[in-house]
N, C-alpha and C positions, 0 to 999 in steps of 0.2 A: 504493500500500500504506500509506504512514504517513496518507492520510487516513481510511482504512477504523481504523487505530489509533486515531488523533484522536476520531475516532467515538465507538469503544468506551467509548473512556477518559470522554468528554462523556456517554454514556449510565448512568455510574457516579452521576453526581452529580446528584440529586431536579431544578435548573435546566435540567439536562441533558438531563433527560426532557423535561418539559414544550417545549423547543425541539423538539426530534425531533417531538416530537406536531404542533406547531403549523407546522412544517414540511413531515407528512406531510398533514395534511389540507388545507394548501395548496396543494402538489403535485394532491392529489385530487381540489380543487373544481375546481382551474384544469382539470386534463385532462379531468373529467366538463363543463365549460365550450365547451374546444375542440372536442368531438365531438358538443356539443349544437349548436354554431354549425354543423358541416358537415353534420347529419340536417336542418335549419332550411332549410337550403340545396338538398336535394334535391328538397325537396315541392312 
């Protein structure tokens, strides 16, 4: 729970954002990544 706060609180602040962002579309490439390498793998 107090990191779900931590969050909020970081999302308050313009720095804040920009992390979130650069965090999420890391998240995003990496996963769209991993499931590129296991269709890769089927063919």
């Amino acid at each position: 729970m107090g990191a779900i706060l931590d969050l909020t609180e970081m999302l308050k602040e313009p720095e804040g954002m920009v992390g979130a962002l650069v965090l999420i579309a890391g998240a995003y490439f990496f996963i769209k990544w991993v499931f590129n390498e296991e269709e890769e793998e089927e063919e």
